[in-house]
PDB file with SEQRES, HELIX, SHEET and CRYST1 records, atoms N, CA, C and O in Angstrom:
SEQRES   1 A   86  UNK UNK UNK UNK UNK UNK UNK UNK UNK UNK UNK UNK UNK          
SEQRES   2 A   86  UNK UNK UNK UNK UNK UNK UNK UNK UNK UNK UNK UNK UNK          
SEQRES   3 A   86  UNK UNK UNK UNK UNK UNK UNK UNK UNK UNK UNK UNK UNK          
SEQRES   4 A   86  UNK UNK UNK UNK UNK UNK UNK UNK UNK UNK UNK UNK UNK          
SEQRES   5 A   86  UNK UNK UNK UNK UNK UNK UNK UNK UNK UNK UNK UNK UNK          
SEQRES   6 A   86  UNK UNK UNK UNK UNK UNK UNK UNK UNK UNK UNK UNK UNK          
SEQRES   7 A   86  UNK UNK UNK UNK UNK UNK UNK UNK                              
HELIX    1 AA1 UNK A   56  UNK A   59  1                                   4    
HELIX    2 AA2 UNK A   65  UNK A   67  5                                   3    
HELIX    3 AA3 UNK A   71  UNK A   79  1                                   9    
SHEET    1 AA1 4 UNK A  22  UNK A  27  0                                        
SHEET    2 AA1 4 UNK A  10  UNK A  16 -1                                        
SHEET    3 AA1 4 UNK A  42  UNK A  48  1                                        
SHEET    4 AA1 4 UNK A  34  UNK A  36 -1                                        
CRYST1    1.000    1.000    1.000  90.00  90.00  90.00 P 1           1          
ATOM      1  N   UNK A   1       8.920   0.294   5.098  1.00  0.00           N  
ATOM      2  CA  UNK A   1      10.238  -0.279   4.910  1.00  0.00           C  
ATOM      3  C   UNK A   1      10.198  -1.266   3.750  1.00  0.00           C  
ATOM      4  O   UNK A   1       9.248  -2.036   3.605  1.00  0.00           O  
ATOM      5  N   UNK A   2      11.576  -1.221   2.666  1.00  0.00           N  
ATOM      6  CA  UNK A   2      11.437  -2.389   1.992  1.00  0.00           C  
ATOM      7  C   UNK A   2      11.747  -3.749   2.740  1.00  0.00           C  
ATOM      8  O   UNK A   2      12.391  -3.966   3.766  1.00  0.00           O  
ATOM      9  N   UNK A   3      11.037  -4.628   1.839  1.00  0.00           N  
ATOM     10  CA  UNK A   3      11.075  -6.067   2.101  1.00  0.00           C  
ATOM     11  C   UNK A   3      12.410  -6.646   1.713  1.00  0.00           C  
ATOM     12  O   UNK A   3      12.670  -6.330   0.552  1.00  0.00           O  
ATOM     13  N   UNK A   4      13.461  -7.467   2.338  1.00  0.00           N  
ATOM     14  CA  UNK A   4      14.129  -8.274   1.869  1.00  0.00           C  
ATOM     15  C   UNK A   4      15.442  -7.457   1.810  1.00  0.00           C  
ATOM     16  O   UNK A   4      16.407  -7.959   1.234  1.00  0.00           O  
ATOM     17  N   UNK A   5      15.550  -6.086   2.433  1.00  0.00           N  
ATOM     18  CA  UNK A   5      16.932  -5.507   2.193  1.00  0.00           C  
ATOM     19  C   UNK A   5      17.517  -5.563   3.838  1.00  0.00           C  
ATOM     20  O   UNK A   5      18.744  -5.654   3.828  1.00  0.00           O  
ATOM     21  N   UNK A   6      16.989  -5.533   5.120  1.00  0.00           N  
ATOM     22  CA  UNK A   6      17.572  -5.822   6.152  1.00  0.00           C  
ATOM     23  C   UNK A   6      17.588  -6.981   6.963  1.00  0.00           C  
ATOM     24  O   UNK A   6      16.866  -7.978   6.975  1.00  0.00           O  
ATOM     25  N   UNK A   7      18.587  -6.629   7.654  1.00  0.00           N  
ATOM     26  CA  UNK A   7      19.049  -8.268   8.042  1.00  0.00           C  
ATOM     27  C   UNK A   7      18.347  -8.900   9.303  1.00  0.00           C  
ATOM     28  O   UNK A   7      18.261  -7.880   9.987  1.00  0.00           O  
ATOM     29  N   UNK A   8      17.968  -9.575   9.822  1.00  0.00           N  
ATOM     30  CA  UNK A   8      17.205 -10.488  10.579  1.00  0.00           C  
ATOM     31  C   UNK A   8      17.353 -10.000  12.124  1.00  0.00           C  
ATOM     32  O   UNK A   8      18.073 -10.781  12.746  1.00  0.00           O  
ATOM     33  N   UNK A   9      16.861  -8.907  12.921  1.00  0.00           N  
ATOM     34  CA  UNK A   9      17.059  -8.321  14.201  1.00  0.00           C  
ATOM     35  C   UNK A   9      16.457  -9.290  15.028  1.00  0.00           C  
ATOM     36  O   UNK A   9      15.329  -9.453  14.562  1.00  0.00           O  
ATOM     37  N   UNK A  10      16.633 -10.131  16.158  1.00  0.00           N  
ATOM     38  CA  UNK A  10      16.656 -11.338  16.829  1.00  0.00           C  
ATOM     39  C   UNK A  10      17.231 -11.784  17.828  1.00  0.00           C  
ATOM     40  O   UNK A  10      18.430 -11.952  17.607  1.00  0.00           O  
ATOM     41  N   UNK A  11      16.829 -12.130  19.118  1.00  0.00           N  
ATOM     42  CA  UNK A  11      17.591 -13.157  20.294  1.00  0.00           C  
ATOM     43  C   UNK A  11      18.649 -13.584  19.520  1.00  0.00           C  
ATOM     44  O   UNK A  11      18.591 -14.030  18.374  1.00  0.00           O  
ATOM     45  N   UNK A  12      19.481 -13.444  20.115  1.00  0.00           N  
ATOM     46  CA  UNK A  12      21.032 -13.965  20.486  1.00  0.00           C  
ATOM     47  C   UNK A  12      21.412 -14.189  21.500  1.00  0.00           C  
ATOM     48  O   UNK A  12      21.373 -13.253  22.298  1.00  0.00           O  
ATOM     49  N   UNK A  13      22.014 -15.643  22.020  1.00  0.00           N  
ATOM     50  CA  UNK A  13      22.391 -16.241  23.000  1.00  0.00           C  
ATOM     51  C   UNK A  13      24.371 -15.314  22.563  1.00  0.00           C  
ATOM     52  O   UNK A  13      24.988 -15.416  21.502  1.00  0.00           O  
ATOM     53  N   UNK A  14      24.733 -14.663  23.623  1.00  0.00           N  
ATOM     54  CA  UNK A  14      26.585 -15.058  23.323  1.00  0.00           C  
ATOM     55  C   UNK A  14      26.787 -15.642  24.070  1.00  0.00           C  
ATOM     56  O   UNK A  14      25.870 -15.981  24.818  1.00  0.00           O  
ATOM     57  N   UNK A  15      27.912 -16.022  24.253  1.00  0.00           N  
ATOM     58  CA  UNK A  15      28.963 -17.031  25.032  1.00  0.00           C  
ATOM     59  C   UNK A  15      30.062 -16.541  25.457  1.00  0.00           C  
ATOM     60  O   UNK A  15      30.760 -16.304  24.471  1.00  0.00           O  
ATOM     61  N   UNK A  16      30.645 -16.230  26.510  1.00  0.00           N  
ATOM     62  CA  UNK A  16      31.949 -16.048  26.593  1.00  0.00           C  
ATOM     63  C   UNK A  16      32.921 -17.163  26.720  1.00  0.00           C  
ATOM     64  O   UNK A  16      32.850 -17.791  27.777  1.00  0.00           O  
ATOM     65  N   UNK A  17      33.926 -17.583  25.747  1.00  0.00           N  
ATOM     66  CA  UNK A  17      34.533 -19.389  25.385  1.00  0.00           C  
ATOM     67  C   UNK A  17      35.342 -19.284  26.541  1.00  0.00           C  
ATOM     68  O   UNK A  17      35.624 -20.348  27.091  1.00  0.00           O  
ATOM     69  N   UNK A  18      35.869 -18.016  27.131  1.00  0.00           N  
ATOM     70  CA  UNK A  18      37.113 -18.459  28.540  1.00  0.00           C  
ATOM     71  C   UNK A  18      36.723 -18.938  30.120  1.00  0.00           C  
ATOM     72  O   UNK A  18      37.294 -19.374  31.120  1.00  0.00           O  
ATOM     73  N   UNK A  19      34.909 -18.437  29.515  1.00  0.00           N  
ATOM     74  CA  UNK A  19      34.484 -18.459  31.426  1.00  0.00           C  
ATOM     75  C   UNK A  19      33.151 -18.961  31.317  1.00  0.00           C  
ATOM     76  O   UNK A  19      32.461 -19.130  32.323  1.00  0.00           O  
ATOM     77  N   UNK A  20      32.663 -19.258  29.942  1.00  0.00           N  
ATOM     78  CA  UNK A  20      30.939 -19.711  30.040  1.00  0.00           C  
ATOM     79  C   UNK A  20      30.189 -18.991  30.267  1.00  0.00           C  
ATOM     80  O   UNK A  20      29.049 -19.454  30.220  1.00  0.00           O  
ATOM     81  N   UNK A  21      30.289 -17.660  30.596  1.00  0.00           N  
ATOM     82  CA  UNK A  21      28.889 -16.817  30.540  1.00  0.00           C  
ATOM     83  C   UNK A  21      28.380 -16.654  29.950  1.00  0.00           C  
ATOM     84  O   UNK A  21      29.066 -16.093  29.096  1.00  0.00           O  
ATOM     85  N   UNK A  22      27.041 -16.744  29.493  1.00  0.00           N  
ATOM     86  CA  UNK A  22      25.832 -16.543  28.439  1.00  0.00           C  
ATOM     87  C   UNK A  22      25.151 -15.523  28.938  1.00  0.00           C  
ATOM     88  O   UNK A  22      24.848 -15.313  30.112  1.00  0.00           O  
ATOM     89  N   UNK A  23      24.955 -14.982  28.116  1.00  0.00           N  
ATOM     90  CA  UNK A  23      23.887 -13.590  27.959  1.00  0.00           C  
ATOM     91  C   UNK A  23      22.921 -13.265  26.531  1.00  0.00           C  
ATOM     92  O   UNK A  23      23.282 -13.244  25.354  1.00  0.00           O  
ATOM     93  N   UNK A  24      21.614 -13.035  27.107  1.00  0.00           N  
ATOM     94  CA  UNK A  24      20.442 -12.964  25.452  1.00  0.00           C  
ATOM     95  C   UNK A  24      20.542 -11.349  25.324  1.00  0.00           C  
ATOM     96  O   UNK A  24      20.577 -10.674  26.353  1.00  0.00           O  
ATOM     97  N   UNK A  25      20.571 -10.967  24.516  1.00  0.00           N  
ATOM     98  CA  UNK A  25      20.185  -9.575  23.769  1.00  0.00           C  
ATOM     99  C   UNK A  25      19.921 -10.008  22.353  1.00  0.00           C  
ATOM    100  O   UNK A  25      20.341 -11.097  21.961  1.00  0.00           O  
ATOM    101  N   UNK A  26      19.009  -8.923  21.300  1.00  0.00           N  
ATOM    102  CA  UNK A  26      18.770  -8.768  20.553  1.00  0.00           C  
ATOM    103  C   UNK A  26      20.043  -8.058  19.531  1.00  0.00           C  
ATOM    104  O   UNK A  26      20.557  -6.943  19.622  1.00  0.00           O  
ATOM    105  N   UNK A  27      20.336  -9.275  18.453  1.00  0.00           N  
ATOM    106  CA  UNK A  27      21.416  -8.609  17.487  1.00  0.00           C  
ATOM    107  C   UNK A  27      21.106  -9.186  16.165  1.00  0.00           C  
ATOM    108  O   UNK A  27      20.379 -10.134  15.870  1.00  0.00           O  
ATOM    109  N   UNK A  28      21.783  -8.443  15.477  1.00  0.00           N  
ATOM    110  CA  UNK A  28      21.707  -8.918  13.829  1.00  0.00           C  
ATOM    111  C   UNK A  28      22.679  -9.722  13.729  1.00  0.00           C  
ATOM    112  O   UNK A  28      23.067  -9.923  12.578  1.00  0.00           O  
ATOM    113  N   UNK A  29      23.232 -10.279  14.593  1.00  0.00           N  
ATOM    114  CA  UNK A  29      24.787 -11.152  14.033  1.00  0.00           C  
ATOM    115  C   UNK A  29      24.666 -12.329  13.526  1.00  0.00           C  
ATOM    116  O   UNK A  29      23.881 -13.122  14.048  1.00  0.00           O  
ATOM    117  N   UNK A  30      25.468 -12.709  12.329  1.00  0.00           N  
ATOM    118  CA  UNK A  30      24.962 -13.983  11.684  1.00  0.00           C  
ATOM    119  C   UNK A  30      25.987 -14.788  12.533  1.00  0.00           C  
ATOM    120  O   UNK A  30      27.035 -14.621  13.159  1.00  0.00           O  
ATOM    121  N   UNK A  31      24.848 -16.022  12.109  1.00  0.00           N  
ATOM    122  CA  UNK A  31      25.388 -17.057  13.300  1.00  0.00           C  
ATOM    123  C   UNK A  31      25.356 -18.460  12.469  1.00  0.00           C  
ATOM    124  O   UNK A  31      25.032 -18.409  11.282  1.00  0.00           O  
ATOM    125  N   UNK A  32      25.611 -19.432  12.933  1.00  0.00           N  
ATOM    126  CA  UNK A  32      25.326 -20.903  12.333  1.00  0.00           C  
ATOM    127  C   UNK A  32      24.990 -22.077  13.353  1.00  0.00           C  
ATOM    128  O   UNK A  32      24.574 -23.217  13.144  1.00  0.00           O  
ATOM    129  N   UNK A  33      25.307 -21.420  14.510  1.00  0.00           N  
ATOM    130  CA  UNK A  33      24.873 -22.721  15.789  1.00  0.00           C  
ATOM    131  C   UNK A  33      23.899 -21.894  16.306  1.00  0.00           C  
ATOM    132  O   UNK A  33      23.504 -20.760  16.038  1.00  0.00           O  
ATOM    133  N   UNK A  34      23.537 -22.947  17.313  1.00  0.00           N  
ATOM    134  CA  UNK A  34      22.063 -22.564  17.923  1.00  0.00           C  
ATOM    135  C   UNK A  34      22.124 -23.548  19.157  1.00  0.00           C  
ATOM    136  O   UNK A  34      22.526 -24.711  19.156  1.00  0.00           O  
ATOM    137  N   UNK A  35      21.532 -22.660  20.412  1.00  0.00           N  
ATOM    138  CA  UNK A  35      22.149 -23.610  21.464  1.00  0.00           C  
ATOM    139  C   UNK A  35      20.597 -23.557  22.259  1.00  0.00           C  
ATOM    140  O   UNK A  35      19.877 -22.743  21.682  1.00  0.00           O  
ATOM    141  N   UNK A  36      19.981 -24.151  23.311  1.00  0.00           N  
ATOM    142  CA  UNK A  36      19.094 -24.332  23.631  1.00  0.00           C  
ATOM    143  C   UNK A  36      19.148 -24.324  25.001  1.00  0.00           C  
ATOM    144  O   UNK A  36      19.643 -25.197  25.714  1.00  0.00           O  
ATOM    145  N   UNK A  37      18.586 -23.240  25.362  1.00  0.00           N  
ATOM    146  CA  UNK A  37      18.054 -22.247  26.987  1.00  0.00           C  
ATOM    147  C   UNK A  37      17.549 -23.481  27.630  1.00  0.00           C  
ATOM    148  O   UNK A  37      17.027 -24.537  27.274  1.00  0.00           O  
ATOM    149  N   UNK A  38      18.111 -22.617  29.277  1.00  0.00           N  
ATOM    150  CA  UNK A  38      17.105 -23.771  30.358  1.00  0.00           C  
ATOM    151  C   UNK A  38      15.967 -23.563  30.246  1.00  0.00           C  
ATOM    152  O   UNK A  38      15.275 -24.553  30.483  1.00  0.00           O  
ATOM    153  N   UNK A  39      15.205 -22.284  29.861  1.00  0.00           N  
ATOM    154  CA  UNK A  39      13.867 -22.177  29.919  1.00  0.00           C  
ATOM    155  C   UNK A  39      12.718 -22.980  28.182  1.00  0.00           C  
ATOM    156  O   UNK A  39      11.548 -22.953  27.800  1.00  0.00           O  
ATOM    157  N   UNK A  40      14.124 -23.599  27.677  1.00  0.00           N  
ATOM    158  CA  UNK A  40      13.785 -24.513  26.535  1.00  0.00           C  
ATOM    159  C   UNK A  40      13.759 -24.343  24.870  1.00  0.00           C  
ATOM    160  O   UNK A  40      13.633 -25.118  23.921  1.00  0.00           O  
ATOM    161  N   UNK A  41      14.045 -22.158  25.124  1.00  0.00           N  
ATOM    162  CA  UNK A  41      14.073 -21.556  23.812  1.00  0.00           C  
ATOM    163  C   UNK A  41      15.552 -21.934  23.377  1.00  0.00           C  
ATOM    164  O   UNK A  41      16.533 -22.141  24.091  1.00  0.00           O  
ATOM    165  N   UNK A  42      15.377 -21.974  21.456  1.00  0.00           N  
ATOM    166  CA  UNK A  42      16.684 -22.029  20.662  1.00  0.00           C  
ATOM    167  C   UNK A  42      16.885 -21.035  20.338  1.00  0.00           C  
ATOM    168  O   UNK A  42      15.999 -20.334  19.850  1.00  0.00           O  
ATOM    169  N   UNK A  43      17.958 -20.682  20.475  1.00  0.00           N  
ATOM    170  CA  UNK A  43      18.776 -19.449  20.244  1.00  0.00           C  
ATOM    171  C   UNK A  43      19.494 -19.865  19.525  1.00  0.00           C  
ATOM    172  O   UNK A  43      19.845 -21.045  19.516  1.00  0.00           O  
ATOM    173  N   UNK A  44      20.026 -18.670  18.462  1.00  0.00           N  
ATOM    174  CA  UNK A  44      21.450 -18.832  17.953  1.00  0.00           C  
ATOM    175  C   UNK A  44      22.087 -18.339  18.666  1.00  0.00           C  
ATOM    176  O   UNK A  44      21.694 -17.557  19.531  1.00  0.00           O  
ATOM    177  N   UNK A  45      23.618 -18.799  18.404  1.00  0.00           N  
ATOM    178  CA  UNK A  45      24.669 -18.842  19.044  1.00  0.00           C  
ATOM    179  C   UNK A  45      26.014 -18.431  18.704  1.00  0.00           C  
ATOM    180  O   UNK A  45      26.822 -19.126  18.087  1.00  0.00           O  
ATOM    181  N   UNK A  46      26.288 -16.778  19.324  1.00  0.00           N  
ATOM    182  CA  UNK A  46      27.330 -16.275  18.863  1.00  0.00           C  
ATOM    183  C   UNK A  46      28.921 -16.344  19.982  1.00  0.00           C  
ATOM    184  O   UNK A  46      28.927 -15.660  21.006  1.00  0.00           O  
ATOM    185  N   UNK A  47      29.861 -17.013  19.706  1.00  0.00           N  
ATOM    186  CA  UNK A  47      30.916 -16.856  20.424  1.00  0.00           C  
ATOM    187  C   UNK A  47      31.812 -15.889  20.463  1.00  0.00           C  
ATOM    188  O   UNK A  47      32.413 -15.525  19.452  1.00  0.00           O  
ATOM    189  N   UNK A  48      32.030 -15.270  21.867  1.00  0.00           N  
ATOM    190  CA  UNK A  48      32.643 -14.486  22.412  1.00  0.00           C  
ATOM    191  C   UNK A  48      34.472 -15.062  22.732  1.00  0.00           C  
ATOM    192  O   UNK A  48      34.856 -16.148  23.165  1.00  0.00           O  
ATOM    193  N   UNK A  49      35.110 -14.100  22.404  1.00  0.00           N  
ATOM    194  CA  UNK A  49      36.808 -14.235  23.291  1.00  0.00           C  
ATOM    195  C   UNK A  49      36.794 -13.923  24.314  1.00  0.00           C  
ATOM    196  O   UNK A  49      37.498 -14.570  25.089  1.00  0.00           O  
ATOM    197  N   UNK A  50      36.058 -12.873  24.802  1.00  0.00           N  
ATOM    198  CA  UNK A  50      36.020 -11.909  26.167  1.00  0.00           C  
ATOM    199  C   UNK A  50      35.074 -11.168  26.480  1.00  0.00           C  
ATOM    200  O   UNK A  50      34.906 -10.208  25.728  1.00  0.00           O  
ATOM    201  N   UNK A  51      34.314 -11.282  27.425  1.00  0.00           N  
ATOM    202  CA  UNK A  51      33.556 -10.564  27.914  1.00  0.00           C  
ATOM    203  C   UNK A  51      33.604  -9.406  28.984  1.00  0.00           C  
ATOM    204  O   UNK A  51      34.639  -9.120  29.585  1.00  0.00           O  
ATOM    205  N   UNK A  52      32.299  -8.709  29.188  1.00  0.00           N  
ATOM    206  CA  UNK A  52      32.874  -8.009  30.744  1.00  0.00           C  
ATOM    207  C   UNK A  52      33.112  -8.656  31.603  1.00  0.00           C  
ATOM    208  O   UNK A  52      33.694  -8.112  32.542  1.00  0.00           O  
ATOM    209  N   UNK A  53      32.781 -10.131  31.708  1.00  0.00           N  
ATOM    210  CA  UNK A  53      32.813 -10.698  33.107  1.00  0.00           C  
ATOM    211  C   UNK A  53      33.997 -12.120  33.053  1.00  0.00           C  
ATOM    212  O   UNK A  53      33.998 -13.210  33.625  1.00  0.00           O  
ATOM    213  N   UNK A  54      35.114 -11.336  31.882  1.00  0.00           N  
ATOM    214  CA  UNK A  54      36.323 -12.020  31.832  1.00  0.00           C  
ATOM    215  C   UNK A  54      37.770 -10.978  31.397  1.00  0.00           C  
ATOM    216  O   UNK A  54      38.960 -11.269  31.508  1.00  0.00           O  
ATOM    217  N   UNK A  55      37.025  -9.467  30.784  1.00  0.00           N  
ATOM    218  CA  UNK A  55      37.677  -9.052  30.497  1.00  0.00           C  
ATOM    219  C   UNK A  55      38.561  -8.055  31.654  1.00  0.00           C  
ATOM    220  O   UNK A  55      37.886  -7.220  32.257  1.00  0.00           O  
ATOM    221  N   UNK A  56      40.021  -8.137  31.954  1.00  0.00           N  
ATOM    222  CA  UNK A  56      40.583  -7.301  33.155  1.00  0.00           C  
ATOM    223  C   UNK A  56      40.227  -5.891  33.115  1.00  0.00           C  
ATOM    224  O   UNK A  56      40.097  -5.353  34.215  1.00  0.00           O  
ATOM    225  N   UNK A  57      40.054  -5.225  32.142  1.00  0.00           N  
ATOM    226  CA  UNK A  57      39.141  -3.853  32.735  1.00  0.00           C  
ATOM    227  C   UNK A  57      38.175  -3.592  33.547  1.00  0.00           C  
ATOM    228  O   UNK A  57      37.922  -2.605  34.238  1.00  0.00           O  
ATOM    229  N   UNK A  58      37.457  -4.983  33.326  1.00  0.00           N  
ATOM    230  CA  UNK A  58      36.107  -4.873  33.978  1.00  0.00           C  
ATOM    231  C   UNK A  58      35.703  -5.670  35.360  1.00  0.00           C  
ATOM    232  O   UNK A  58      34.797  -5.411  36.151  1.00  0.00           O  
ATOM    233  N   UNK A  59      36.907  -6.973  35.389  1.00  0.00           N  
ATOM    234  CA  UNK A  59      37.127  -7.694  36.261  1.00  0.00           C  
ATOM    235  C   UNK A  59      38.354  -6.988  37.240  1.00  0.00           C  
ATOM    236  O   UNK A  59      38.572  -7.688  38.229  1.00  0.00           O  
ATOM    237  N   UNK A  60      38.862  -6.242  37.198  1.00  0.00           N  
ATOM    238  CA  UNK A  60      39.596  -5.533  38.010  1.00  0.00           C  
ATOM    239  C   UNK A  60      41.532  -5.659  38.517  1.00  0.00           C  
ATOM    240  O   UNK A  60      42.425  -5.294  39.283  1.00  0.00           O  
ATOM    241  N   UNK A  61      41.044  -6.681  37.062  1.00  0.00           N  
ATOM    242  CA  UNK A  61      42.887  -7.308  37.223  1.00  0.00           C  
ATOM    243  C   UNK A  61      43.840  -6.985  36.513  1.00  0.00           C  
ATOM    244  O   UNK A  61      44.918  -7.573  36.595  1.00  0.00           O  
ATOM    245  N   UNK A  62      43.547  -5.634  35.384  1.00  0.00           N  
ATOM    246  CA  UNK A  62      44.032  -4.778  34.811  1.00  0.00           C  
ATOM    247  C   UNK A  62      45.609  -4.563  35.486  1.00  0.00           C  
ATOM    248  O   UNK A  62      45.715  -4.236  36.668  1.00  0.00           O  
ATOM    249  N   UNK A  63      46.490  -4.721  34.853  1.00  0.00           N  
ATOM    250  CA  UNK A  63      47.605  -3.834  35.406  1.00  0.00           C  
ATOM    251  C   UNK A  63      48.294  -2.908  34.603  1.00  0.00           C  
ATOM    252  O   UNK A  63      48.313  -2.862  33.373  1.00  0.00           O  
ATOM    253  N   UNK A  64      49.067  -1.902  35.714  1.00  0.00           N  
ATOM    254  CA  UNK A  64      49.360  -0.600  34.854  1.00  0.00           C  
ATOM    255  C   UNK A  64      50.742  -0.901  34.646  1.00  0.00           C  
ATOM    256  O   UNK A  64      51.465  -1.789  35.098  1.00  0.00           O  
ATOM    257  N   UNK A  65      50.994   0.307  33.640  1.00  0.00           N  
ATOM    258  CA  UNK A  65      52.212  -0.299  32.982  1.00  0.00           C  
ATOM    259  C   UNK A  65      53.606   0.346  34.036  1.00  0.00           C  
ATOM    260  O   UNK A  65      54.752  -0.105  34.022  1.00  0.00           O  
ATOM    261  N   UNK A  66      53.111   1.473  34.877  1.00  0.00           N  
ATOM    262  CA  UNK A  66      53.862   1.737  35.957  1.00  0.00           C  
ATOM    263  C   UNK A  66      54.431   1.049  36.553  1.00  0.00           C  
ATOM    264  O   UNK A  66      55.508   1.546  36.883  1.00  0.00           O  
ATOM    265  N   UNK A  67      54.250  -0.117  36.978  1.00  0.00           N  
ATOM    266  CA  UNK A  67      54.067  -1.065  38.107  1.00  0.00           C  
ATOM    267  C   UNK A  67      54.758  -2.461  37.295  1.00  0.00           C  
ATOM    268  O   UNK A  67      54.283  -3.528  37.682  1.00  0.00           O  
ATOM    269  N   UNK A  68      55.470  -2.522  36.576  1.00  0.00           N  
ATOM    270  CA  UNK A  68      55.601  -3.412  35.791  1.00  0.00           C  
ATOM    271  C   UNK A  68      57.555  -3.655  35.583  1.00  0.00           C  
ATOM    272  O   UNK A  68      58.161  -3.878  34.535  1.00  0.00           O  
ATOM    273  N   UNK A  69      58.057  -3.520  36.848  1.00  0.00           N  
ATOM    274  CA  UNK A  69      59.276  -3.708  37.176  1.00  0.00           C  
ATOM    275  C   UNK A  69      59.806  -2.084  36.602  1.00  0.00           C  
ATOM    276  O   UNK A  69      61.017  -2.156  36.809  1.00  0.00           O  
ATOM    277  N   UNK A  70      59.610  -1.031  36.150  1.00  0.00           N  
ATOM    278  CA  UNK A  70      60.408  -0.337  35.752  1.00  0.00           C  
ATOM    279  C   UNK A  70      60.954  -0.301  34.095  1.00  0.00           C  
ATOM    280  O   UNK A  70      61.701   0.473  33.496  1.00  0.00           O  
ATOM    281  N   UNK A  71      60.114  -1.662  33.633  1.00  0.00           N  
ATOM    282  CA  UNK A  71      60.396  -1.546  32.295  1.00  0.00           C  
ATOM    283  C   UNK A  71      60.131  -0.424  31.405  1.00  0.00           C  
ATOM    284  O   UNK A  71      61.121  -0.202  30.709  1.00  0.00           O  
ATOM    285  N   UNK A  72      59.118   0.399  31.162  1.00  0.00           N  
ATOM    286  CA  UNK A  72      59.230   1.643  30.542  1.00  0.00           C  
ATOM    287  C   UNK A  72      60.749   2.712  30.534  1.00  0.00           C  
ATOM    288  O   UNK A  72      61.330   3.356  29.660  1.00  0.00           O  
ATOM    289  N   UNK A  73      60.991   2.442  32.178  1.00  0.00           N  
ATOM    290  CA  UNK A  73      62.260   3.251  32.114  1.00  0.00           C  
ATOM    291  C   UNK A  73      63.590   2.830  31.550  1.00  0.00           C  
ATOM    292  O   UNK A  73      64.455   3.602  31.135  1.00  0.00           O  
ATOM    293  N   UNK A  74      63.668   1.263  31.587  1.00  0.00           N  
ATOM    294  CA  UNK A  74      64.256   0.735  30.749  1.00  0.00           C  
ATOM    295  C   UNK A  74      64.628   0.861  29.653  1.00  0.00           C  
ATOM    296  O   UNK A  74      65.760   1.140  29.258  1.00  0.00           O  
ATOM    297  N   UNK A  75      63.455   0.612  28.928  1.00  0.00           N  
ATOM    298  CA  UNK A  75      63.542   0.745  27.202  1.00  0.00           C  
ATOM    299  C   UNK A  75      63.760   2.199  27.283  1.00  0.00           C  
ATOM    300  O   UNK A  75      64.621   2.521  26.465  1.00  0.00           O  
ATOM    301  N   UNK A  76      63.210   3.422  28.104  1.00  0.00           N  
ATOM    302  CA  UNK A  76      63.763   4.671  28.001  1.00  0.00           C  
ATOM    303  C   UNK A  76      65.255   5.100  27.659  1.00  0.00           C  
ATOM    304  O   UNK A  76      65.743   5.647  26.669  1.00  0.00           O  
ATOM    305  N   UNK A  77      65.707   4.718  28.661  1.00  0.00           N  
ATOM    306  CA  UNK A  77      67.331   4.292  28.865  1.00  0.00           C  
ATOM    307  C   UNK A  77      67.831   4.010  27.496  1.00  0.00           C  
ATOM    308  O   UNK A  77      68.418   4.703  26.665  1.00  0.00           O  
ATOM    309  N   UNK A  78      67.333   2.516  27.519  1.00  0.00           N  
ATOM    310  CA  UNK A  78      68.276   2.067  26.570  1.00  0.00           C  
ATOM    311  C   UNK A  78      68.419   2.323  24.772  1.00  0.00           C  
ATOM    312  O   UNK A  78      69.028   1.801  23.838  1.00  0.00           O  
ATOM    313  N   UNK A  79      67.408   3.509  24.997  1.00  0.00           N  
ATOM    314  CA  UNK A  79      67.218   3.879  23.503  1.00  0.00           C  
ATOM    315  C   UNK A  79      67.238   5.591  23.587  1.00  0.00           C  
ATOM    316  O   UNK A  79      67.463   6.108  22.492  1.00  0.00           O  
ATOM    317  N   UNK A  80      67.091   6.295  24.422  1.00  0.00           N  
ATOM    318  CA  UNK A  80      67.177   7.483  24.299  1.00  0.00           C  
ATOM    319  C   UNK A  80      68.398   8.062  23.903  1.00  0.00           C  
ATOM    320  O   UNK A  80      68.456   9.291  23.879  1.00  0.00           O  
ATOM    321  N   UNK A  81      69.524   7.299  23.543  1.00  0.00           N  
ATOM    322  CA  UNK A  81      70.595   8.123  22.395  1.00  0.00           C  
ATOM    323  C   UNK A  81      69.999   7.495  21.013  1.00  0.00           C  
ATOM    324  O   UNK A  81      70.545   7.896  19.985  1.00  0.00           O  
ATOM    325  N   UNK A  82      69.309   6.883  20.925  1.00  0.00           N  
ATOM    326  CA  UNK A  82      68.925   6.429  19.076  1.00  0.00           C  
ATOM    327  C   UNK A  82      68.227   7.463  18.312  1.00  0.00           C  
ATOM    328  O   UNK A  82      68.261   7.361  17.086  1.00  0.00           O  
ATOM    329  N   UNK A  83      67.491   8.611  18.932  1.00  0.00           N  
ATOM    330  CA  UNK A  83      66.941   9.472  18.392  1.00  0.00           C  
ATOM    331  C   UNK A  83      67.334  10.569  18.171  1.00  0.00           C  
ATOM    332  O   UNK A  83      66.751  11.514  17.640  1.00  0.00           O  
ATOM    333  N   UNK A  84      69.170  10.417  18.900  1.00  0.00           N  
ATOM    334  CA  UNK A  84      69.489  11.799  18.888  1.00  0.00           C  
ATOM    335  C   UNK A  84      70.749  11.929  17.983  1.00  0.00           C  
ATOM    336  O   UNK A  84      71.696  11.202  18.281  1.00  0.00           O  
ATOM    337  N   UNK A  85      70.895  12.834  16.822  1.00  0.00           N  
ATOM    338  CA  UNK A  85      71.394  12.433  15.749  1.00  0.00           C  
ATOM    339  C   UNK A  85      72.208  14.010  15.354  1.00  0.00           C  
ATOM    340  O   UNK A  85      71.742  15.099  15.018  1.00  0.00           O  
ATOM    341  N   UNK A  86      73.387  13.606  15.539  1.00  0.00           N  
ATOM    342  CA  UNK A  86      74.710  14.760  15.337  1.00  0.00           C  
ATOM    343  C   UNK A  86      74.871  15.327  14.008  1.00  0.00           C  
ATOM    344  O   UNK A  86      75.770  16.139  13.788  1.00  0.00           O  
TER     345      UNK A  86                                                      
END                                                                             
């Protein structure tokens, strides 16, 4: 392999910012903070919006759009003469 053309493969601490979960895997992601494990290692430190263990797909609080007063049929309604053109 050449020297000096790939990027730095490495522990990564993420974060999820809505719920605090941390999780280490190995990533290339550039980072600029660095946060420091109970077991005493520095990690860099990449922040998350959402994780699996915040995101409703995965947390189970997903809702369908069925179920959502009838609005689909609504906007159905109230627009299904706009497309239809004499």
């Amino acid at each position: 392999m050449k020297e000096g053309i790939h990027p730095a493969y490495r522990e990564v601490c993420f974060v999820d910012l809505s719920n605090g979960f941390k999780f280490v895997t190995r990533s290339c992601a550039q980072t600029r903070e660095t946060v420091t494990m109970e077991d005493g290692r520095e990690l860099p430190l990449y922040k998350l919006e959402t994780s699996s263990e915040s995101h409703p797909f995965y947390t189970g609080t997903q809702k369908s759009i069925d179920n959502l007063g009838g609005r689909v049929e609504k906007f159905r309604n109230k627009f299904a003469k706009v497309g239809i053109k004499k």
